[in-house]
C-alpha positions, -999 to +999 in steps of 0.1 A: +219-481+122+199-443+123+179-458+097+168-488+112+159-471+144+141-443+126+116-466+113+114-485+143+103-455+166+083-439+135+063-472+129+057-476+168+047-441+174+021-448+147+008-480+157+004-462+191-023-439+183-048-468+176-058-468+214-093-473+206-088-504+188-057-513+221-093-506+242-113-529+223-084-557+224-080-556+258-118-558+264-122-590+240-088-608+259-103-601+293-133-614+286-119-645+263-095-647+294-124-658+316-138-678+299-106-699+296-100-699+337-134-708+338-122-742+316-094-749+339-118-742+371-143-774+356-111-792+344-096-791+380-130-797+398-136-825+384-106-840+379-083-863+409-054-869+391-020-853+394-015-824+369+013-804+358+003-775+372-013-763+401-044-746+392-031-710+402+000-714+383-022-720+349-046-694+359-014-674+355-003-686+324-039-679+309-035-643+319-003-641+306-014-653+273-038-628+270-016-600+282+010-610+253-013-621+226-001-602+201+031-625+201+010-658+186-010-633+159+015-630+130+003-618+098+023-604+067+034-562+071+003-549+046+024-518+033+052-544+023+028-568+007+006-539-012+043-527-025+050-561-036+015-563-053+016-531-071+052-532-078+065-504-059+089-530-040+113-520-063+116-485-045+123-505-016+154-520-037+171-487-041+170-477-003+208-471+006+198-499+034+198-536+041+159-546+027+166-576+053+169-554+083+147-528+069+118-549+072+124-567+102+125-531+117+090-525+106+082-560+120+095-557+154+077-522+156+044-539+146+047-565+168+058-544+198+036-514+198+000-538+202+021-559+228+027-526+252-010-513+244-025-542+254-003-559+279+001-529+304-041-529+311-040-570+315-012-568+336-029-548+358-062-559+359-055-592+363-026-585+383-052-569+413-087-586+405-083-616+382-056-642+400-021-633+380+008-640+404+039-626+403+070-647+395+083-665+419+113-649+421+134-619+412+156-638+391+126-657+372+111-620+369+146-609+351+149-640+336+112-636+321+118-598+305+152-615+289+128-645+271+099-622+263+121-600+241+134-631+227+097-639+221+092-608+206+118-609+185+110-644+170+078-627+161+091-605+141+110-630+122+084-648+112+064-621+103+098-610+084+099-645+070+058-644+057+063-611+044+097-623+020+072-651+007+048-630-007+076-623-035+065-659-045+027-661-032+014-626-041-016-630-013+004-648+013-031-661+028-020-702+022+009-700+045-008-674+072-038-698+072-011-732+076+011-711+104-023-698+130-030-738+138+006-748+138+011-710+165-023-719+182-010-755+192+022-753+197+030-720+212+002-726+247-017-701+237-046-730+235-034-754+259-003-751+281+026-771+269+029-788+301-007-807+291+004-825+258+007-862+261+042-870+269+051-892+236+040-852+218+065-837+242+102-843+219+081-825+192+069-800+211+101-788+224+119-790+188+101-769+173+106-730+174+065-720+186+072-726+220+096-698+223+065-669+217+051-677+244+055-708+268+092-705+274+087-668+291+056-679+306+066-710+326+103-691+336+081-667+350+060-701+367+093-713+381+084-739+365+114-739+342+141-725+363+185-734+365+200-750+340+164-761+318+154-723+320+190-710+305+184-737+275+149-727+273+162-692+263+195-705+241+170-723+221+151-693+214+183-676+207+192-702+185+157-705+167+155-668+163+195-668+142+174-699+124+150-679+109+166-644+103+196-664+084+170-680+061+150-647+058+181-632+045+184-661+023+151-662+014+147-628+006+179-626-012+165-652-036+135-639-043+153-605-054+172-624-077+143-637-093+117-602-092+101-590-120+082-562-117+053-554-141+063-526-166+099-523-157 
């Protein structure tokens, strides 16, 4: 387990020194954050039907989109993928550690470290000038921090799962390019969930994208709350098993299978 938490801290210690690029992403998500409540302000203006939402409780959910951004942009861990490139993967191989857990370490780290960099300053900022509302309760407030770590932690499982299948792709850009759409959609980071046609809803909700972001988000809204806010979160629990058990599988394939050049 030392090991494990080792490279966790390490890896986030080191990802927190890029504050000037943390500076620059919080600028962009402000300003792209604006632009999107600006959207909603000409959606509900001119608009007389009944929505979802109100429009303060998606002027919420904009904000904390952009806070937690760094949850919907998954790309494969670089050192891992150069090692699998060049062949020094096999290094990795004789670590007196399980690779599995090893890498998902360095995920969670990478995921985590942007997340508190740039969430802090939105929070904030948005919190005092820009319209974000608190949750509507302690309990969705508690409730929230419990489903964001699940969020975060789903993440890093998929960025787990892209890394293992560069031991088959060698670039890994196909299936980064084929998961941004399928995040973008169906996480509400684009649109909120609550604004897909009805019919679109069943798929929505099966599928394991909603759990980066939405779920959190609308617990926080009240807008999932008792008994549909507790399944909210034991789906992403039960998403999150998912996709570390076929990692581990995965993974433990593609070892079966390596070859590395010259050895």
């Amino acid at each position: 387990m030392k090991a494990y938490l080792a490279i966790l801290s390490s890896r986030f210690l080191a990802l927190l020194q890029y504050r000037a690029a943390a500076i620059a992403g919080v600028g962009t998500q402000l300003f792209f954050g604006l632009v999107r409540v600006m959207i909603f302000d000409g959606f509900y203006r001119s608009s007389s039907g009944p929505q979802p939402m109100t429009y303060d409780q998606v002027v919420t959910y904009i904000w904390l989109g952009q806070a937690m951004l760094a949850l919907t942009l998954l790309a494969v861990d670089n050192d891992v993928a150069v090692m699998i490139r060049t062949g020094n993967v096999a290094y990795e191989m004789t670590r007196p550690v399980d690779l599995y857990a090893f890498w998902f370490a360095r995920a969670l780290s990478g995921r985590a470290a942007p997340l508190v960099m740039r969430a802090i300053p939105i929070f904030i900022i948005a919190g005092l000038f820009l319209g974000l509302q608190p949750p509507v309760s302690l309990r969705a407030g508690l409730m929230f921090i419990v489903s964001a770590f699940g969020g975060l932690l789903m993440a890093s499982s998929l960025v787990a799962l892209t890394t293992i299948s560069l031991l088959w792709t060698i670039s890994g850009e196909g299936l980064n390019r084929l998961a941004l759409p399928l995040i973008f959609f169906f996480s509400g980071i684009g649109i909120p969930l609550p604004f897909f046609p009805d019919w679109s809803q069943p798929l929505v909700a099966a599928l394991p994208f909603r759990g980066l972001i939405d779920t959190p988000f609308r617990i926080y809204l009240g807008h999932l709350s008792g008994q549909a806010a507790t399944a909210a979160v034991l789906s992403q629990l039960a998403w999150i098993m998912a996709l570390v058990i076929i990692g581990r599988v995965t993974l433990a394939r593609g070892l079966r299978k390596l070859v590395v050049q010259g050895g």
